[in-house]
MIBAVO-131466 format. One record per atom (N, C-alpha, C): residue in three letters; x, y, z. Coordinates in steps of 0.2 Angstrom, whole numbers, plus 5000, padded with zeros to 4 digits. Example, Ala and Ser with C-alpha at 12.3 -4.5 7.8 and 13.67 -1.06 7.14 Angstrom:
# residues 2
ALA506649725039/ALA506249785039/ALA506649845039/SER506449895035/SER506849955036/SER506450005039/
//
This chain:
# residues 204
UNK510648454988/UNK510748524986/UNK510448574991/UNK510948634994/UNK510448694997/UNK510148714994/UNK509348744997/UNK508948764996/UNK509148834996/UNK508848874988/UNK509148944990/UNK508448974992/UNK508649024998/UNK507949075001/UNK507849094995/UNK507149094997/UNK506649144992/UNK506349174997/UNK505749234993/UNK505349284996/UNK504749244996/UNK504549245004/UNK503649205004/UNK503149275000/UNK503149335000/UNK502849374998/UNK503049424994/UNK502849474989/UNK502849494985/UNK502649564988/UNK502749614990/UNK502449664992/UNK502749744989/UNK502249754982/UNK502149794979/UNK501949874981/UNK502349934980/UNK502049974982/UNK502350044977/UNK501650054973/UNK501350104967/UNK501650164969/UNK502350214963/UNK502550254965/UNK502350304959/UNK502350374958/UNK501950404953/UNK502050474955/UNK502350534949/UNK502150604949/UNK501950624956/UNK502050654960/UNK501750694963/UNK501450664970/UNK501650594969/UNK501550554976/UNK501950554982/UNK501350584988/UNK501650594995/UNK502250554997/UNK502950605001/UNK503450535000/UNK503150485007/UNK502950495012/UNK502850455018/UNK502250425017/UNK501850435013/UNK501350385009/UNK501450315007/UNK502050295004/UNK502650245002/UNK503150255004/UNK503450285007/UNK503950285014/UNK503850245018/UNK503450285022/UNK502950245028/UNK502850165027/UNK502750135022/UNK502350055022/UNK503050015019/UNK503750075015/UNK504050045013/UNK504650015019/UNK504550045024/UNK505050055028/UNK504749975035/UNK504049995036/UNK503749945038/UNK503949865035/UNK503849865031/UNK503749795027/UNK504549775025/UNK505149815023/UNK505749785024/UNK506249785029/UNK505849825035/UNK506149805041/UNK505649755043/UNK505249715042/UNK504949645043/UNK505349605042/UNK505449625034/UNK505749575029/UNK506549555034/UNK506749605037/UNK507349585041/UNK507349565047/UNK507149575051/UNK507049565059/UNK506649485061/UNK506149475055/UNK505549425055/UNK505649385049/UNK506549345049/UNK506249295044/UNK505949225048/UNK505649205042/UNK505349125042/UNK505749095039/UNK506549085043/UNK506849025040/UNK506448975037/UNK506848955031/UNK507748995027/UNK507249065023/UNK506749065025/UNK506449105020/UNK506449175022/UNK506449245018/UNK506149295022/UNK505549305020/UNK505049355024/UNK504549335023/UNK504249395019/UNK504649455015/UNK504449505010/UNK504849515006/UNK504849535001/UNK505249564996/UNK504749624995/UNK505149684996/UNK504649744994/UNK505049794991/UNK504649814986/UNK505049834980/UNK504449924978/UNK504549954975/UNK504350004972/UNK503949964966/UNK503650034963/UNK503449984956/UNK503050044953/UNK503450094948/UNK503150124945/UNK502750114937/UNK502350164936/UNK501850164929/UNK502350144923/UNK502950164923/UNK503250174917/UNK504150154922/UNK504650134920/UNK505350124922/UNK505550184923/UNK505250254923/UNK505450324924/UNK505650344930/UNK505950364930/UNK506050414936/UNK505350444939/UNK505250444946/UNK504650484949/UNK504850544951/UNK504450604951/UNK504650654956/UNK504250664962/UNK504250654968/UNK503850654973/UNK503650724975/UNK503350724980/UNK503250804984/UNK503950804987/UNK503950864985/UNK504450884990/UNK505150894986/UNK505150894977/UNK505650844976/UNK506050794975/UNK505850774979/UNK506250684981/UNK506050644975/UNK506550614971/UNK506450584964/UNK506750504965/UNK506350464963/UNK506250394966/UNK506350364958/UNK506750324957/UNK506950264953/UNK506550204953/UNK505950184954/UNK505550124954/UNK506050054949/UNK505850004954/UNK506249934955/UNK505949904948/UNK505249914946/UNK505149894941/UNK504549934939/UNK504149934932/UNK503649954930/UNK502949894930/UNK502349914928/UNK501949884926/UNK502049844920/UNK502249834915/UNK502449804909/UNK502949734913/UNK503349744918/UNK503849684920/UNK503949654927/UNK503149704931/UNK503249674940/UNK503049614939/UNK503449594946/UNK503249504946/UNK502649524949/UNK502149454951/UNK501449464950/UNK501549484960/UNK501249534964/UNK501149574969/UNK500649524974/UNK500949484979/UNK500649454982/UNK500049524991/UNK500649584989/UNK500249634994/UNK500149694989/UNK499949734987/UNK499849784982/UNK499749854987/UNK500049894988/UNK499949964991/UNK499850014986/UNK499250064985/UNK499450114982/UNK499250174987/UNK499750204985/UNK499950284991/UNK499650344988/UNK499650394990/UNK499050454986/UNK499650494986/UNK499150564989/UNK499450634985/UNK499350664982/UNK499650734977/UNK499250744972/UNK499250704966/UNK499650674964/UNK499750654961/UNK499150604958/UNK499050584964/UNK498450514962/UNK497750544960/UNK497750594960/UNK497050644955/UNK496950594946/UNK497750634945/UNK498050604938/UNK497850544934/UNK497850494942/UNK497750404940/UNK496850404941/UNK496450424940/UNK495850414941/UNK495550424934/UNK496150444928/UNK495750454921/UNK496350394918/UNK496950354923/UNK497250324919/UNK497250254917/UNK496650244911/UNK496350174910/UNK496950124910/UNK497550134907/UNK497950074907/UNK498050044915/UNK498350094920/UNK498150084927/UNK497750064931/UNK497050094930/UNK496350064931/UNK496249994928/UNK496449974922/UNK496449904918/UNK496849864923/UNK497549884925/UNK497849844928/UNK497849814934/UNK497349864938/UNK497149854943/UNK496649814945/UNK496449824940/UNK495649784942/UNK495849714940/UNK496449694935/UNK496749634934/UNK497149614936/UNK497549624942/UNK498149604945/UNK497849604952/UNK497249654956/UNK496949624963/UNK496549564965/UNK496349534959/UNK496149494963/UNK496649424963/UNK497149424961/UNK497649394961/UNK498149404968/UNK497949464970/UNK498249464978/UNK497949464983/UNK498649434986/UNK498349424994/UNK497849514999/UNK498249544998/UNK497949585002/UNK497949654997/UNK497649704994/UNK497449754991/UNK497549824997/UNK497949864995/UNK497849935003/UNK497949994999/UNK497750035002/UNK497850125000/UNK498050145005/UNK498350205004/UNK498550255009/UNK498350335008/UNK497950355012/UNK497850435010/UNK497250415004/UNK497350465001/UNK496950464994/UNK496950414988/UNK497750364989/UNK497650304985/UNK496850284987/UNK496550284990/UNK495850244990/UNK495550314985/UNK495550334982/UNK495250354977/UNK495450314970/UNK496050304970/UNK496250264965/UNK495750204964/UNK495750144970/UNK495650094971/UNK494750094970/UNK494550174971/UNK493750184970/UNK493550174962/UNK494150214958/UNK493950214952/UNK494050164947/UNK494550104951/UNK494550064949/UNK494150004950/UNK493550004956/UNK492949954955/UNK493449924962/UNK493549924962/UNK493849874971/UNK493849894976/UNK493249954977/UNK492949984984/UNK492249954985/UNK491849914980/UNK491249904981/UNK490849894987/UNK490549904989/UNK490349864996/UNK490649855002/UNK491149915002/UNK491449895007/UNK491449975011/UNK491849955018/UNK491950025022/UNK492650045021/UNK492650105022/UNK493450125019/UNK493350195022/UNK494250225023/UNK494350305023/UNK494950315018/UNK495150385021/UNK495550415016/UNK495650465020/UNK496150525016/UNK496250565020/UNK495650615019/UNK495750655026/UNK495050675027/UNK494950745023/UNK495150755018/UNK495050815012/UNK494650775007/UNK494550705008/UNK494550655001/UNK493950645004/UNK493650665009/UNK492950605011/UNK492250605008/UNK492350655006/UNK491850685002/UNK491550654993/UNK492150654992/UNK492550624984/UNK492450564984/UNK492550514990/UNK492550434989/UNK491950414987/UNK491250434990/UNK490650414987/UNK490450434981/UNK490550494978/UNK490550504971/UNK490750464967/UNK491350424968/UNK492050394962/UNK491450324964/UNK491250294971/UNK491050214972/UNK490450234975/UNK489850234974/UNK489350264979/UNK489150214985/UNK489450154983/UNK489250104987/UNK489350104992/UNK489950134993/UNK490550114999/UNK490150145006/UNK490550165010/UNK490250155019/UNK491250195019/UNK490850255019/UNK491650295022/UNK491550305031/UNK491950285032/UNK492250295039/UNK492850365040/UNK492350415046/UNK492750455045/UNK493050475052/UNK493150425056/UNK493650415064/UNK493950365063/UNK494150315058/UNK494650265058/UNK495450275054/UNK495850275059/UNK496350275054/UNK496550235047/UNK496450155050/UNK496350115043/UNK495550075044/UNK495450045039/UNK495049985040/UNK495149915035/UNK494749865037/UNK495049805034/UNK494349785032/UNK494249745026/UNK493849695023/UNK493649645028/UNK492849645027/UNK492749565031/UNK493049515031/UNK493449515024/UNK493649455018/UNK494449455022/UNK494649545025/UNK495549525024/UNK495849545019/UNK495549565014/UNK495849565008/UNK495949655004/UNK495349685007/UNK495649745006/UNK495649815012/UNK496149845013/UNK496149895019/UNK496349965016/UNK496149995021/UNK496150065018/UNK496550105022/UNK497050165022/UNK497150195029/UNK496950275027/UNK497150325032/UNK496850375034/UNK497350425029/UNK497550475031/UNK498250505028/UNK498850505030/UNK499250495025/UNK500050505026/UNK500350455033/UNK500250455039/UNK500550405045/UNK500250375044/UNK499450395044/UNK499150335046/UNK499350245040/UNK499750255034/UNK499750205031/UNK500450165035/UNK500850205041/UNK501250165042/UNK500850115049/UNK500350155050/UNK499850095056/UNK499450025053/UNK499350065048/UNK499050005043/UNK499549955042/UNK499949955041/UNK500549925035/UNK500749885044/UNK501149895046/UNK501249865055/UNK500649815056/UNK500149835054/UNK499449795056/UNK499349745050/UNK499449745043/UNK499649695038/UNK500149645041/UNK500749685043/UNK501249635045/UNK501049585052/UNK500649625055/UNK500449565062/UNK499949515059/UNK499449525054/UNK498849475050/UNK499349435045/UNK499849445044/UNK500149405039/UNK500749365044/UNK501049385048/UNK501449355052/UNK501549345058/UNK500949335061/UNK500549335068/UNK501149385074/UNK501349435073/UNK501549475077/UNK502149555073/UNK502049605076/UNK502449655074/UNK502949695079/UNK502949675085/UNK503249695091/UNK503949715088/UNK504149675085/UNK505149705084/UNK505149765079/UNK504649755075/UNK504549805069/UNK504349865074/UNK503749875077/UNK503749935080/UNK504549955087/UNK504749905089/UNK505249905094/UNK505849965088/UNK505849915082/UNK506649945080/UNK506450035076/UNK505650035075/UNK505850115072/UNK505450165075/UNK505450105082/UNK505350165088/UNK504550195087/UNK504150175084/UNK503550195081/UNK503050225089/UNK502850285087/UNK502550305092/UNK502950315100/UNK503550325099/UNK503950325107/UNK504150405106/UNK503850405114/UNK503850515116/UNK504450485122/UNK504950525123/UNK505250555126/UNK504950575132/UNK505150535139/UNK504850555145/UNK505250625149/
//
């Protein structure tokens, strides 16, 4: 009998009121153009999907309103978990059912990331302990307050866990260097991924 392709990974990415659209843009765009360019016959190697608080409708900045693939109540379990900021992510720092879920569903994954001010989120949910991390640099101030623990860095675009396991990036672009820099640690290269969306190419 043929084997039917499956997804080797699960790569979740937290959508929410008032969240930056290139925050989730950015990582979304990276990880399904992996998923395409870089399969692991017969396998591909992402499925990445949205994943809203509720099956609602989102409104982003700017307007743009996003239909999330599924909510918390029905995601399959998130082998890469992104959460992206904005203004919106202020809102998620009082929102226990999301802070409960968080704290319950990261250590089940592979790799944990924020973008922008998502690392405020991941602060108030206990998952920044001891580690070095940035954010967007409005936030720098704010992350030791939420985790006292932490060690902010405040010239990295992203940074990674000694472990691997949890990375942080700077604002807005910089989650799309981060997410490229996931894909190379998880699939030992990203050269076609930066080739096809042109990332970082000026005009001579």
């Amino acid at each position: 009998m043929k084997q039917t392709p499956i997804n080797l990974r699960n790569v979740a990415i937290l959508i929410f009121d008032d969240i930056e659209v290139l925050d989730f843009a950015g990582p979304f765009e990276v990880f399904s153009v992996a998923g395409s360019l870089m399969p692991q016959a017969p396998y591909q190697p992402f499925f990445t999907y949205t994943l809203g608080l509720t099956g609602e409708t989102i409104n982003a900045r700017g307007g743009l309103r996003v239909n999330p693939t599924y909510s918390l109540d029905n995601t399959p379990q998130p082998d890469v978990l992104i959460v992206p900021g904005g203004y919106g992510s202020r809102r998620l720092l009082k929102n226990d059912r999301l802070l409960t879920w968080l704290r319950d569903t990261a250590p089940k994954c592979e790799i944990v990331a924020s973008v922008c001010t998502g690392a405020l989120v991941l602060a108030a949910a206990g998952l920044l302990k001891d580690k070095t991390v940035t954010t967007h640099h409005g936030a720098f101030d704010r992350l030791p307050e939420l985790e006292p623990s932490c060690n902010v860095s405040r010239d990295q675009r992203f940074t990674v866990s000694d472990d691997k396991r949890v990375w942080t990036s700077g604002g807005i672009s910089a989650g799309i260097d981060m997410s490229l820099a996931i894909v190379a640690h998880l699939l030992g290269d990203n050269a076609k991924v930066i080739e096809e969306m042109e990332w970082m190419w000026h005009a001579k």
